[in-house]
C-alpha positions as CSV (number, residue, x, y, z in Angstrom):
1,X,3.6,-12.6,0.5
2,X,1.2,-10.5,-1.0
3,X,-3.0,-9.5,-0.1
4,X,-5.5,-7.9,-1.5
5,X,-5.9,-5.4,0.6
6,X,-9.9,-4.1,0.3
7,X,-8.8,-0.6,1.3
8,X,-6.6,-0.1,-1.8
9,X,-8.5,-2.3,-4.2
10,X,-5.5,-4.1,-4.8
11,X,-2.4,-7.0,-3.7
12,X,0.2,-5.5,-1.7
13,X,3.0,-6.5,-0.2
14,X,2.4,-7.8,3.5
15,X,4.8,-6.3,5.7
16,X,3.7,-6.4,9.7
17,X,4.0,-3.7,11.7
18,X,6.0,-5.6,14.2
19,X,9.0,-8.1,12.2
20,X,8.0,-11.7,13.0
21,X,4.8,-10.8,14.2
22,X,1.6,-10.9,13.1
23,X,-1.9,-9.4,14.6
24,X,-5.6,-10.6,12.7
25,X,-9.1,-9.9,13.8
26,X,-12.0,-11.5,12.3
27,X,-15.7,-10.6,13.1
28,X,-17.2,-13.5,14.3
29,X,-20.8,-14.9,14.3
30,X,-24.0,-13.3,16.1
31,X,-25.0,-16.6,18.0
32,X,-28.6,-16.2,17.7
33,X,-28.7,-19.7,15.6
34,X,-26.7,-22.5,14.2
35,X,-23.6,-20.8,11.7
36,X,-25.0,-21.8,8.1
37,X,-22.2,-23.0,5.2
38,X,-21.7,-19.1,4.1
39,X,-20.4,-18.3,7.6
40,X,-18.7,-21.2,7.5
41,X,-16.6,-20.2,4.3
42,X,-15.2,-17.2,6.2
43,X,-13.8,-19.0,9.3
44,X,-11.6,-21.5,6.7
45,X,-10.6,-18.9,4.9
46,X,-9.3,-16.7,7.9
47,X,-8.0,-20.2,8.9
48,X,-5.9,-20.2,5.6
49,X,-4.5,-16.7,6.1
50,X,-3.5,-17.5,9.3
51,X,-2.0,-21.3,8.1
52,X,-0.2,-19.1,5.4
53,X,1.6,-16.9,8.0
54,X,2.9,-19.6,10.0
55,X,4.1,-20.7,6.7
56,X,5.9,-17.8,6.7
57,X,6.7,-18.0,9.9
58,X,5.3,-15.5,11.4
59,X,4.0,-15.8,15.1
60,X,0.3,-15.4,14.1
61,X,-2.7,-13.8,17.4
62,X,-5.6,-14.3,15.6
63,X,-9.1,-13.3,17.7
64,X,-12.5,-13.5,16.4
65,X,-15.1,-12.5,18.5
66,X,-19.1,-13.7,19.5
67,X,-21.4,-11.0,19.1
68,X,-24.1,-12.2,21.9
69,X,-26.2,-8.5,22.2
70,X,-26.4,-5.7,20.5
71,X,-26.6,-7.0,16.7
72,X,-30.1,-5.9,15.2
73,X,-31.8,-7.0,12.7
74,X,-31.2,-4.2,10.8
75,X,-28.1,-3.3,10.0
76,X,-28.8,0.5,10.3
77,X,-29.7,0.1,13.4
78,X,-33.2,-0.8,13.1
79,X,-35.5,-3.4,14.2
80,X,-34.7,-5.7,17.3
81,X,-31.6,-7.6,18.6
82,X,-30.8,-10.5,17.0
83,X,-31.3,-12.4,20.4
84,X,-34.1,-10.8,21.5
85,X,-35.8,-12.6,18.3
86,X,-34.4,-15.7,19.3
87,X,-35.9,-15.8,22.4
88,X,-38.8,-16.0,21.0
89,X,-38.6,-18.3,18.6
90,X,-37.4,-20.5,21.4
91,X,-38.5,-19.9,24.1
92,X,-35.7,-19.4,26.5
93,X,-33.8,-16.4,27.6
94,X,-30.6,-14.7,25.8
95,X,-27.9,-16.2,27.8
96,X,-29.0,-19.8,27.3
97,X,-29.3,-19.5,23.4
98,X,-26.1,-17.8,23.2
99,X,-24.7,-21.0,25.2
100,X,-26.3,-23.3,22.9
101,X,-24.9,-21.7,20.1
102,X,-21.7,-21.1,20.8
103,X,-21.6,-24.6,21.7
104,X,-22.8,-25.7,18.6
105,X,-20.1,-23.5,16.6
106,X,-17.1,-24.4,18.7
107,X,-18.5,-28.4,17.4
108,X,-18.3,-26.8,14.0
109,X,-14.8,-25.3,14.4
110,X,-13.4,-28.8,15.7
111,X,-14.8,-30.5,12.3
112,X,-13.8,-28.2,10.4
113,X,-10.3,-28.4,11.5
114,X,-9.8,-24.9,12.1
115,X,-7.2,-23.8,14.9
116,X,-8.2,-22.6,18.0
117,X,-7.9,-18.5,18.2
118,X,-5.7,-16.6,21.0
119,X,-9.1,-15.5,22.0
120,X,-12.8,-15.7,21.2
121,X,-14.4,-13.0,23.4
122,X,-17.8,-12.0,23.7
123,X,-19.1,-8.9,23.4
124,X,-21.1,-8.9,27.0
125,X,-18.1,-9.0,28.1
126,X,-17.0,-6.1,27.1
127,X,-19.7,-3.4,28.2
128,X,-17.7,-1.1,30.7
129,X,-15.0,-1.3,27.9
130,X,-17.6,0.3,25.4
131,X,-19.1,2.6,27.5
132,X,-15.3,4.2,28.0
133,X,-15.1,4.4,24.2
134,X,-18.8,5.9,24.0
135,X,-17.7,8.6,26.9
136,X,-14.3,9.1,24.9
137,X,-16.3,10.0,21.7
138,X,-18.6,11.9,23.4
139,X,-15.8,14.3,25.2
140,X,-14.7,14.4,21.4
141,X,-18.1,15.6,20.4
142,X,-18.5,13.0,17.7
143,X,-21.7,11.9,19.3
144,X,-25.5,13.1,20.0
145,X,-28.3,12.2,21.6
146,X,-31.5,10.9,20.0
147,X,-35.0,9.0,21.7
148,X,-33.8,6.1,21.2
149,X,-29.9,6.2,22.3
150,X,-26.1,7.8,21.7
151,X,-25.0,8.0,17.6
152,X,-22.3,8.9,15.7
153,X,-21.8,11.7,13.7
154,X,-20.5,10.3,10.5
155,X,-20.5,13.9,9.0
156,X,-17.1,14.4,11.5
157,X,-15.3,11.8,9.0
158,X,-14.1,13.8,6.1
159,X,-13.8,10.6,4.2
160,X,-17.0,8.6,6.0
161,X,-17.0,5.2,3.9
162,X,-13.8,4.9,1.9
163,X,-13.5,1.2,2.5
164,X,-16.7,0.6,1.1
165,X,-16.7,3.6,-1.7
166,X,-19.5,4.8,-0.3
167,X,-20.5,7.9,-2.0
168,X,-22.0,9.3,0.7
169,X,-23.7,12.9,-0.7
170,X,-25.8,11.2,-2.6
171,X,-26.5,8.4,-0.7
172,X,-30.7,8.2,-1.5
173,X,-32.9,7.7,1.6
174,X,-33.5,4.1,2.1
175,X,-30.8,2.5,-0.4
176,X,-28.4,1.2,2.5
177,X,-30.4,1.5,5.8
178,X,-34.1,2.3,7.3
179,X,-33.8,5.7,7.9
180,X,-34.5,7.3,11.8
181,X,-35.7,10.6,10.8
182,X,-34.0,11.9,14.4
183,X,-31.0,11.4,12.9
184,X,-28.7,14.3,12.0
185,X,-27.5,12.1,8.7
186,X,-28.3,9.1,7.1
187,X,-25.0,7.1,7.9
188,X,-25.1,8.1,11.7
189,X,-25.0,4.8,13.7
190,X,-26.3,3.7,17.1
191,X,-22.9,3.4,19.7
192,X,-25.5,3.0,22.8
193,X,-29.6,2.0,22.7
194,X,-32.0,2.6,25.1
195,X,-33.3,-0.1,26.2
196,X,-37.4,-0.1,25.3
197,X,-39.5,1.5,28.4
198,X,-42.4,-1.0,28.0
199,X,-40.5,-4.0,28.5
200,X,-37.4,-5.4,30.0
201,X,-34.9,-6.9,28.0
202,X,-33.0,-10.2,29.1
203,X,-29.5,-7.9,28.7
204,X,-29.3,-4.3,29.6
205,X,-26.8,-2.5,31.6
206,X,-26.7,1.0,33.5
207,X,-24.7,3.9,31.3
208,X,-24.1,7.4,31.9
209,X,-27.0,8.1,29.7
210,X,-29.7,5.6,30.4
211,X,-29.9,1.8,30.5
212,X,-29.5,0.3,27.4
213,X,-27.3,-2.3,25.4
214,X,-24.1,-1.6,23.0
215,X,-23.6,-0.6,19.1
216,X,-22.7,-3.3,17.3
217,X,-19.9,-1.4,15.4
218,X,-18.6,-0.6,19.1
219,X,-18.3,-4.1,20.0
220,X,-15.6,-5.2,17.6
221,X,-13.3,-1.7,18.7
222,X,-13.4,-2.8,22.2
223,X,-11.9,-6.5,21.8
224,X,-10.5,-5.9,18.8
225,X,-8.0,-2.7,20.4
226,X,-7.9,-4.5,23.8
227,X,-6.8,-8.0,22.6
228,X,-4.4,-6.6,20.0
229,X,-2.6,-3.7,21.7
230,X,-2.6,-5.5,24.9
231,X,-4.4,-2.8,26.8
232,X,-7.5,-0.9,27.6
233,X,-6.3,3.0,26.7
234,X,-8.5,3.4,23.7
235,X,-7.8,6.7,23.3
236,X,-3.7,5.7,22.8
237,X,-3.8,2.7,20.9
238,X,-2.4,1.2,17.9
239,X,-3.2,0.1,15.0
240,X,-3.4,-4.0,14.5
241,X,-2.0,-6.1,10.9
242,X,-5.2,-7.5,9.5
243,X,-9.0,-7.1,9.7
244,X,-11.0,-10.0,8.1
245,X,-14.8,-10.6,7.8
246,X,-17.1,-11.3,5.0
247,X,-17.9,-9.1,2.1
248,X,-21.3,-8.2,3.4
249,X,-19.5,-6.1,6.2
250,X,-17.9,-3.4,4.5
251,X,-20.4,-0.9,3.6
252,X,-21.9,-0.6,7.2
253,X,-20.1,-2.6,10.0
254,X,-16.8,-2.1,8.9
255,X,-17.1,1.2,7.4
256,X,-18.1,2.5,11.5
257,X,-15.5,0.6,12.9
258,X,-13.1,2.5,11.0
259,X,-14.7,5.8,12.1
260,X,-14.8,5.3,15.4
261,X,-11.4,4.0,15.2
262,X,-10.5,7.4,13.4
263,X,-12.2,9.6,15.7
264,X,-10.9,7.5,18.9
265,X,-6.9,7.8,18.5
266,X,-6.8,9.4,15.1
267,X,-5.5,6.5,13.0
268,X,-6.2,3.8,11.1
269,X,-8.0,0.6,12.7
270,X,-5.8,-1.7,10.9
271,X,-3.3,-2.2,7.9
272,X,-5.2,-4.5,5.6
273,X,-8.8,-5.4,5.3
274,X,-9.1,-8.7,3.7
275,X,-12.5,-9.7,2.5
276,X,-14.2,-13.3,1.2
277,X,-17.2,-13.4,-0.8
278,X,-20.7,-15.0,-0.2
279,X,-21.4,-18.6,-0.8
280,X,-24.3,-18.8,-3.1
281,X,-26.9,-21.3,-4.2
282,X,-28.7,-21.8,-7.3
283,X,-29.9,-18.7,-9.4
284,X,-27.0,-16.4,-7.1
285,X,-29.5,-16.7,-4.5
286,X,-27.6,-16.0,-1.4
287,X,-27.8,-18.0,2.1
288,X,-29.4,-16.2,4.9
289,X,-30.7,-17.5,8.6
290,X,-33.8,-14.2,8.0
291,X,-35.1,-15.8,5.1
292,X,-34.4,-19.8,6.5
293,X,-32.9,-20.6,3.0
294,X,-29.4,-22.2,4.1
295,X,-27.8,-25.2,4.6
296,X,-25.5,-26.5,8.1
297,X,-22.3,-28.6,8.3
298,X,-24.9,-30.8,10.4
299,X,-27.4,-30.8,7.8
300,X,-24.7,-32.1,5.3
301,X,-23.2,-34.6,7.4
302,X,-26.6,-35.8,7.5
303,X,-26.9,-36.1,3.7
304,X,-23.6,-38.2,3.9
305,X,-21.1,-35.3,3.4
306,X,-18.0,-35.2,6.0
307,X,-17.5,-31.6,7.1
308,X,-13.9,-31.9,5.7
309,X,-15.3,-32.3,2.0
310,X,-16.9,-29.2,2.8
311,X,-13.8,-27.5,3.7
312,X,-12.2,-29.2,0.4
313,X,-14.9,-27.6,-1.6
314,X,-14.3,-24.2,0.2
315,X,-10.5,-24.6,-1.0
316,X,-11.3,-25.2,-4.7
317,X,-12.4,-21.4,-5.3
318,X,-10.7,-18.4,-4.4
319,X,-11.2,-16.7,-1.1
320,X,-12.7,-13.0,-3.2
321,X,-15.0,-15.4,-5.7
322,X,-18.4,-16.4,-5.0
323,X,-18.8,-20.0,-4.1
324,X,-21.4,-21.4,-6.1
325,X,-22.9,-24.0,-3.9
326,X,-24.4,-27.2,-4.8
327,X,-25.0,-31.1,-3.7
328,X,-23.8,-32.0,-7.0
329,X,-20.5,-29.6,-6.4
330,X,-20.0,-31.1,-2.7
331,X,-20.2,-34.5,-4.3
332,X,-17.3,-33.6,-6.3
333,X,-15.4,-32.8,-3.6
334,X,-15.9,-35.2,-1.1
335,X,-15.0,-37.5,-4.3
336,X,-11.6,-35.8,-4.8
337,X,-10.7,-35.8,-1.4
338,X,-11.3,-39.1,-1.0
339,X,-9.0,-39.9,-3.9
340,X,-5.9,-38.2,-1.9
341,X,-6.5,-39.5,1.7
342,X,-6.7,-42.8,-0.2
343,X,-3.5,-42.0,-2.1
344,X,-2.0,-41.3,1.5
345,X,-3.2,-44.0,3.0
346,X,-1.1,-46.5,0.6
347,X,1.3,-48.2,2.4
348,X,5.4,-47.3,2.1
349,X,8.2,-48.9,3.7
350,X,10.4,-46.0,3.2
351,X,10.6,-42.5,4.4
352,X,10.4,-39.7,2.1
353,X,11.5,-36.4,1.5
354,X,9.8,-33.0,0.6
355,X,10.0,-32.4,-2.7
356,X,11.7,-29.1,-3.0
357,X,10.4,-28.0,-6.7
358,X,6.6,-28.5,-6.2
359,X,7.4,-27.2,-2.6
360,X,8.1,-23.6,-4.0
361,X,5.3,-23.7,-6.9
362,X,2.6,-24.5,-3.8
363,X,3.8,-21.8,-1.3
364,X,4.4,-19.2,-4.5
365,X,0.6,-20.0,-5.0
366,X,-0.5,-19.4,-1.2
367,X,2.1,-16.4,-0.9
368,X,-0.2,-14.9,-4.1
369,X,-3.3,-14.0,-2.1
370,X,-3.7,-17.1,-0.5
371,X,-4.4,-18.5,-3.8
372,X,-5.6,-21.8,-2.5
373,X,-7.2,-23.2,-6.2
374,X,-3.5,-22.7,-7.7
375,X,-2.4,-24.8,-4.5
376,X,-4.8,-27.4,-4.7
377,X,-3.9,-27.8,-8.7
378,X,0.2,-28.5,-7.8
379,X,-1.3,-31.4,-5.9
380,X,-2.4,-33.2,-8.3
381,X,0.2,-32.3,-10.8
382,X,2.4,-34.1,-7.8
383,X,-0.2,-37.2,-7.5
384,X,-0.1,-37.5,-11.4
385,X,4.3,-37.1,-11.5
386,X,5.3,-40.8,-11.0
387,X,8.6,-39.4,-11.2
388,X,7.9,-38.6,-8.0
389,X,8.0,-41.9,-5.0
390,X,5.2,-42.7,-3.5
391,X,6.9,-41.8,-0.1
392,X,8.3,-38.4,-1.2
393,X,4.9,-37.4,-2.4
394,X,3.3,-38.0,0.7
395,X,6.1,-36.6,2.7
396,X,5.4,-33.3,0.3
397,X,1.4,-33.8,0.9
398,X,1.9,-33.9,4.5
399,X,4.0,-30.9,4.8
400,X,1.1,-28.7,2.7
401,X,-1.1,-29.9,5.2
402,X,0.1,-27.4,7.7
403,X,-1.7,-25.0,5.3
404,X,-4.4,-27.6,3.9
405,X,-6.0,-28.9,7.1
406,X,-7.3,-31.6,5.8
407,X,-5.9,-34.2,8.5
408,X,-3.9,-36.3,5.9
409,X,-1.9,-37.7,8.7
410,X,-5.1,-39.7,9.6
411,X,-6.7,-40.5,6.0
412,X,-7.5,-44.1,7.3
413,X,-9.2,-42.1,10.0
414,X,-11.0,-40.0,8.0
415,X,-11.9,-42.4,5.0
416,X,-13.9,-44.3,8.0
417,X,-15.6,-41.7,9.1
418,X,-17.0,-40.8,5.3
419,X,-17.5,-44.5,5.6
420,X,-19.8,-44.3,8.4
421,X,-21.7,-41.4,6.9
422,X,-22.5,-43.2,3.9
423,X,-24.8,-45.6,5.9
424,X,-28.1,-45.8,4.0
425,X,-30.9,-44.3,6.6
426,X,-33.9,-46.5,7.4
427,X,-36.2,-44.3,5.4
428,X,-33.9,-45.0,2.4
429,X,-33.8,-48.5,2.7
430,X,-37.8,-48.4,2.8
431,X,-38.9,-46.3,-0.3
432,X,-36.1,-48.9,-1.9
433,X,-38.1,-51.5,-1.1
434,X,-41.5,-50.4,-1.9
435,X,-40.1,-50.2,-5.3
436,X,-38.8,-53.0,-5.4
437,X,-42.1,-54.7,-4.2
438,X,-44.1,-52.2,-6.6
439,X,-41.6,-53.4,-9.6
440,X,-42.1,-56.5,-8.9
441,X,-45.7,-56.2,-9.2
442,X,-45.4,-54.0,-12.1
443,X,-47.1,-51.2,-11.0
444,X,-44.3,-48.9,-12.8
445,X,-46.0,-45.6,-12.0
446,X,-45.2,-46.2,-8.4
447,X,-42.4,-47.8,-8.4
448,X,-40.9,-44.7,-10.7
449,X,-42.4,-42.7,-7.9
450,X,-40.5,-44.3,-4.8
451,X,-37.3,-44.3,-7.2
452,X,-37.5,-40.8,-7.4
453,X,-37.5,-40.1,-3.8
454,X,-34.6,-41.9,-2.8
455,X,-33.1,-40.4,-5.8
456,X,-34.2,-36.6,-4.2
457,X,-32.7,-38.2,-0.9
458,X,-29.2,-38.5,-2.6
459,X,-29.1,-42.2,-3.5
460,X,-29.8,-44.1,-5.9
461,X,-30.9,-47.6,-6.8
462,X,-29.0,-50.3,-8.9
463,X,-30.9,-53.4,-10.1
464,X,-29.7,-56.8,-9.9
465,X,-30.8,-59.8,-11.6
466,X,-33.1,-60.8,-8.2
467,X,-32.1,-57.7,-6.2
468,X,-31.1,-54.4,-5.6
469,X,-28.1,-51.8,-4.3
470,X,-28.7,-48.7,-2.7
471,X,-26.0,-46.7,-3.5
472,X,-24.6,-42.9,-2.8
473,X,-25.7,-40.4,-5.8
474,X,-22.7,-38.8,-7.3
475,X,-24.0,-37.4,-10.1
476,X,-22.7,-39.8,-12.8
């Protein structure tokens, strides 16, 4: 099995640090609001990586956290928490909108299909397990006091940023953070902020230097040292097998955990750094919850999409490529997908067998950097072989689906719930029938008019003789 390993800039042989046994950590969401498609892309892929390892058999602990404090809206630790500006936008108080959202995304993980972690903590529960690292660093003197809490001195480092290439010296003022012009260098990062003495925050703790709230960066050391070593002796731990997150996290989050990680125990944080790319819309525009210009696995259910097309669609590029996102591109995947859980869901009287030979081209594919695309195109190759029984194809199909997850043991389940999504809404059926009405009196203008808004609602109209179909848009 091999990875891309984002340290090296290259695939490399996976080899755990414990035979058999496998350690991953993946940086979960801030839960400040529903997880949008682009989040979404990362958990399936981590899903895949871990899929691929129990291929492999390896005995897979995978924990990915919930960042509920300490996440600002600036990355460089500037601005205000994340949750802070979600209680005002709703109206309630921290703890309940980190409830509601980590409701919500637990819904999304269960329609996603995605297995169920070893852990998810949260990073409130961690504070006396942060403070211990910030009093560990401190007693190290990697840290210094500033008005507004306890940094980092990134200039201990030697190499400060390799992950991310980072070339530090000439790093301009402003390029990759708002600068704090207390701060002894421009990379230094917040591991403790006071909390604002004009107002009180919803969560704030008592440290040994003030009352405050947590570094992001710190959050992710704590659990992700804890959960993995098995123990809270930060200063003598070990380093774990894999760190995953999204691409956006290596010149800033990831780059400090590794720091602190450095400066904590003197090693490495962990082996391999796997990283996916963003999904993107149209023009490379990328999705973002600051800017409101994203879509949810809700919002596409409610356009007729089931989540697992989604997931499909997510499969079809590779995990480092930007996923170029579109209704148009969705509806070709939901159409695909439907074409094998309808191929599964053919009836068979016999029982097959795994078919050895595309069994070794699909797990060479998966075992070369999860390459999931490669995977996808062996099963068709299968579905097109009629060499190859109906029943031994499925039986093959089935088996990938350990890696897959795209429930093929239940495709008559599943083709009934696309079913079900596919039911025209009422404001559909309407604007189809003021056309109609407006055809019928052959006002064209306006019936072109209510035509085109079904059409921008993803549907389209079919004329009959003395009637009409309303009909999902696919693009054809």
């Amino acid at each position: 099995m091999r990875l891309f390993n984002s340290v090296s800039r290259k695939k490399e042989d996976f080899v755990p640090l414990k035979p058999g046994a496998v350690g991953i950590y993946a940086c979960g969401p801030t839960v400040y609001h529903y997880a949008h498609i682009g989040n979404l892309r990362a958990y399936i892929f981590e899903d895949i990586l871990r899929r691929v390892l129990e291929m492999n058999a390896y005995q897979v602990k995978h924990v990915t956290n919930l960042t509920d404090v300490g996440h600002l809206t600036d990355d460089g630790d500037a601005g205000e928490d994340k949750m802070e500006k979600a209680k005002r936008r709703e109206g309630k108080n921290s703890w309940e909108i980190a409830e509601y959202y980590i409701d919500a995304l637990k819904k999304d993980w269960q329609s996603l299909n995605l297995k169920e972690p070893f852990a998810r903590p949260r990073a409130t529960a961690y504070i006396d397990e942060q403070i211990e690292i910030v009093k560990i660093l401190e007693k190290k003197g990697y840290t210094y006091k500033i008005s507004d809490g306890i940094y980092f001195d990134t200039s201990k480092i030697k190499d400060y940023g390799k992950i991310a290439m980072l070339d530090v010296e000439n790093l301009q003022a402003g390029a990759r953070v708002e600068i704090n012009p207390e701060k002894k260098n421009k990379t230094d990062f917040a591991l403790w902020k006071f909390s604002p003495k004009d107002s009180k925050r919803d969560m704030e703790w008592d440290s040994p230097w003030g009352v405050g709230f947590p570094g992001w960066h710190t959050e992710c050391l704590a659990m992700s040292l804890h959960l993995l070593n098995g123990h809270k002796d930060y200063e003598h731990s070990e380093p774990f097998d894999i760190h995953c997150g999204g691409a956006d996290l290596l010149p800033v989050h990831h780059t400090n955990e590794i720091a602190q990680s450095e400066a904590l125990a003197g090693h490495k944080l962990a082996e391999y750094w796997l990283h996916n790319e963003f999904v993107v819309l149209a023009g490379d525009a990328k999705m973002s919850k600051s800017s409101g210009n994203f879509f949810t696995l809700s919002s596409l259910e409610e356009m007729g999409y089931h989540p697992l097309s989604y997931r499909y669609l997510c499969l079809g590029s590779h995990y480092r490529s930007k996923l170029n996102f579109s209704v148009q591109a969705l509806e070709g995947a939901q159409r695909a997908y439907m074409k094998i859980l309808n191929y599964m869901a053919l009836p068979t009287k016999e029982k097959g067998k795994v078919n050895q030979k595309y069994g070794r081209l699909f797990s060479d594919a998966l075992n070369d950097d999860l390459n999931v695309p490669k995977g996808l195109a062996v099963v068709w190759d299968l579905l097109k072989n009629e060499d190859v029984s109906l029943a031994d194809t499925q039986a093959t199909l089935l088996s990938w689906d350990a890696v897959l997850g795209l429930r093929l043991h239940e495709a008559k389940q599943v083709l009934q719930e696309i079913d079900e999504l596919q039911t025209v809404p009422d404001n559909v059926k309407e604007l189809a029938e003021k056309r109609w009405q407006a055809k019928k009196a052959r006002n064209w203008e306006e019936a072109d008019s209510y035509r085109d808004q079904v059409l921008s609602l993803g549907f389209v109209i079919e004329d009959m003789a003395d009637n009409y179909k309303i009909k999902k848009n696919y693009g054809e």
